[in-house]
C-alpha positions as semicolon CSV with decimal commas, in nm:
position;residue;x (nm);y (nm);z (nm)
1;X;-7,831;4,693;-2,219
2;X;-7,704;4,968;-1,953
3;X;-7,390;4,955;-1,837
4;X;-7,253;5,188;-1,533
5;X;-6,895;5,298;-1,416
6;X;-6,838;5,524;-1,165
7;X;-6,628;5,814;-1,257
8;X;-6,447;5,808;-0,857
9;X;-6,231;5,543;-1,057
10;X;-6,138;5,796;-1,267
11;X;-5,828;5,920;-1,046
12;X;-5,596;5,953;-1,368
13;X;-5,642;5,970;-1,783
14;X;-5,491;5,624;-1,767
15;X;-5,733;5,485;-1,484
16;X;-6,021;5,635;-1,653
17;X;-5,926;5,448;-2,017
18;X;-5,909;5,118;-1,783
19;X;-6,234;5,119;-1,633
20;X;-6,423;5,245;-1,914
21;X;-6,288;4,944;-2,091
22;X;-6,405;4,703;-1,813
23;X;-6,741;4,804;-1,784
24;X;-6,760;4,803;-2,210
25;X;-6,577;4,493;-2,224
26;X;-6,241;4,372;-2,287
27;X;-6,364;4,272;-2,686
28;X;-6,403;4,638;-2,715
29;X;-6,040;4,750;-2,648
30;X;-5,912;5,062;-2,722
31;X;-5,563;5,228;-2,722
32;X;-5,582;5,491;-2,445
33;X;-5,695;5,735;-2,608
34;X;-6,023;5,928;-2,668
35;X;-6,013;5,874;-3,073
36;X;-6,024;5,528;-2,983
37;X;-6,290;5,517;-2,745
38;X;-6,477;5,733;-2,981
39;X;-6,422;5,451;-3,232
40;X;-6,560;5,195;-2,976
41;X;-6,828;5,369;-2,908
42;X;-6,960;5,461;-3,223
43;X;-6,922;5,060;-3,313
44;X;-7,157;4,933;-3,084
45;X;-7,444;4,765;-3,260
46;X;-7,688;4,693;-3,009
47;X;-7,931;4,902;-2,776
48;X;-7,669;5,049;-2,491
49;X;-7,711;5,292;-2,205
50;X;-7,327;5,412;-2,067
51;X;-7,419;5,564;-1,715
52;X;-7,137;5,763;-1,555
53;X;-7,208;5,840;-1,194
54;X;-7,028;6,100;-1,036
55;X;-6,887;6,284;-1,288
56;X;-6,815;6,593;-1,061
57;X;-6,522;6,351;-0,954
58;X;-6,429;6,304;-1,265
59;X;-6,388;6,683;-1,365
60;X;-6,239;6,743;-1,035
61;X;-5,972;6,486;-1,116
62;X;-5,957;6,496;-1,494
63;X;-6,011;6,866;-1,528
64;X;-5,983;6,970;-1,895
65;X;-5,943;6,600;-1,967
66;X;-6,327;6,516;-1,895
67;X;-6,430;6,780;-2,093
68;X;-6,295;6,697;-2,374
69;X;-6,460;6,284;-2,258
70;X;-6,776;6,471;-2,273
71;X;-6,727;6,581;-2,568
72;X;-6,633;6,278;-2,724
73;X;-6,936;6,078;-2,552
74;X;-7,172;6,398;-2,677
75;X;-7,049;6,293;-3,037
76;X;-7,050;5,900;-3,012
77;X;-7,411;5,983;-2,904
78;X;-7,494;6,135;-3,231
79;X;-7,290;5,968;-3,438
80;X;-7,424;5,612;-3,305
81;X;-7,827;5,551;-3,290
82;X;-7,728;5,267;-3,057
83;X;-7,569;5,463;-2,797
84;X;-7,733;5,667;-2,520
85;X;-7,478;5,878;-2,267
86;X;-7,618;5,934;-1,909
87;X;-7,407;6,167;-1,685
88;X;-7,485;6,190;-1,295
């Protein structure tokens, strides 16, 4: 499965949370918070792309914030066999 969210919707910590839960599904709701959405994403048990598109937005927006999302997407990655990260 591949699933995409554009990271222009990222315009604040709080709107980033939101639509990284709606493209990963409301069943896999997290507290805002990146050791939550590490815990989501390291739960997936299927096959799953997570495309971000235009993550200069995101770092332009987020600053410090989306590097420490990278981060946290670098290690779901390895933690999870299921997951593959894709940053545009």
């Amino acid at each position: 499965m591949t699933l995409s969210v554009n990271a222009n919707e990222f315009v604040s910590k709080h709107e980033m949370h939101a639509a990284l839960r709606a493209v990963l599904g409301e069943e896999n709701y997290w507290g805002s918070n990146l050791d939550a959405l590490h815990d989501c994403l390291t739960s997936i048990g299927e096959p799953t792309t997570l495309v971000i598109t235009n993550w200069a937005s995101a770092v332009s927006r987020l600053g410090d914030y989306a590097n420490r999302l990278w981060h946290v997407l670098d290690d779901s990655v390895e933690e999870n066999p299921n997951l593959n990260v894709v940053i545009e």
